[in-house]
C-alpha positions as CSV (number, residue, x, y, z in Angstrom):
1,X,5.0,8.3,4.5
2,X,5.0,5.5,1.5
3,X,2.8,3.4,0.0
4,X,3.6,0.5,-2.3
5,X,1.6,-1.5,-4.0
6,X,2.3,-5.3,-5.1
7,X,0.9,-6.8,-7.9
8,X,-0.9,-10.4,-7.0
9,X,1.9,-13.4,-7.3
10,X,-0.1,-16.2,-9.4
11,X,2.7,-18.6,-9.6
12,X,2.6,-18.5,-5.4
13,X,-1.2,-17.4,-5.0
14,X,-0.5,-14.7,-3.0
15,X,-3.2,-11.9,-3.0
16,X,-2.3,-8.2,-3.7
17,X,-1.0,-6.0,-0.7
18,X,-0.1,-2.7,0.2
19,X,2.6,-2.3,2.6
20,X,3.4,1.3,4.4
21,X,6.4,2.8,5.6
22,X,7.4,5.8,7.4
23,X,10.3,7.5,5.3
24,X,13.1,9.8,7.5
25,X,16.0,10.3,5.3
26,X,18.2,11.4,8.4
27,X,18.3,7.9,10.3
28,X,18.9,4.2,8.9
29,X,17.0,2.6,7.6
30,X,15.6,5.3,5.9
31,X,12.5,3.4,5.6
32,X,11.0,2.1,8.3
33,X,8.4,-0.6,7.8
34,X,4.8,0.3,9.4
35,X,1.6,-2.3,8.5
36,X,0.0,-3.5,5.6
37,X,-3.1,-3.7,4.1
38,X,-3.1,-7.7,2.7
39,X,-5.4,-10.1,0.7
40,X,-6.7,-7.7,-2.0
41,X,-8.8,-9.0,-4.2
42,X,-6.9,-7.7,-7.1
43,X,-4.7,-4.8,-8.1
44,X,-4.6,-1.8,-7.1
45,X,-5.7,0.7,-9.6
46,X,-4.4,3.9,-7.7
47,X,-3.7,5.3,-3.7
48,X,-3.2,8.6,-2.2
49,X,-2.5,9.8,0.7
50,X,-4.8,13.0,2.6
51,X,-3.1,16.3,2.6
52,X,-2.4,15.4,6.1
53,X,-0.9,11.9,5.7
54,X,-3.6,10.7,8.1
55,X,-5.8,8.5,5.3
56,X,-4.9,6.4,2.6
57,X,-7.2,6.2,-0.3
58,X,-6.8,3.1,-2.4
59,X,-9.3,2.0,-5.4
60,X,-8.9,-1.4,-7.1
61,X,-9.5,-2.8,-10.4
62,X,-12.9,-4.0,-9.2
63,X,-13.8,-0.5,-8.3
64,X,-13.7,-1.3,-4.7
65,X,-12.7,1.9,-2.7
66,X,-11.3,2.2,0.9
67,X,-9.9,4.5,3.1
């Protein structure tokens, strides 16, 4: 599993977002898109995933936290 964050676009007010993907390196694409998380209110300061890959911890420069 991957997690990457994106920085708000001011120049096309677009809000921060996360966007996950599922990662095989056997198959092509080798990433496969899953969801997102979208319209954060500003960036992302850090995520994690659980030892299990079953939550995603995010914290944003607001010190908003969500799993």
């Amino acid at each position: 599993m991957l997690a990457v964050a994106l920085e708000p676009n001011t120049q096309e007010s677009e809000n921060a977002k996360i966007d996950l993907y599922n990662v095989d390196p056997d198959n092509e694409p080798k990433f496969q898109f899953l969801s997102n998380i979208l319209n954060l209110s500003t960036s992302i300061e850090f995520l994690d995933f659980s030892t299990d890959s079953f939550y995603l911890l995010y914290k944003d420069n607001f010190d908003e936290i969500a799993i």
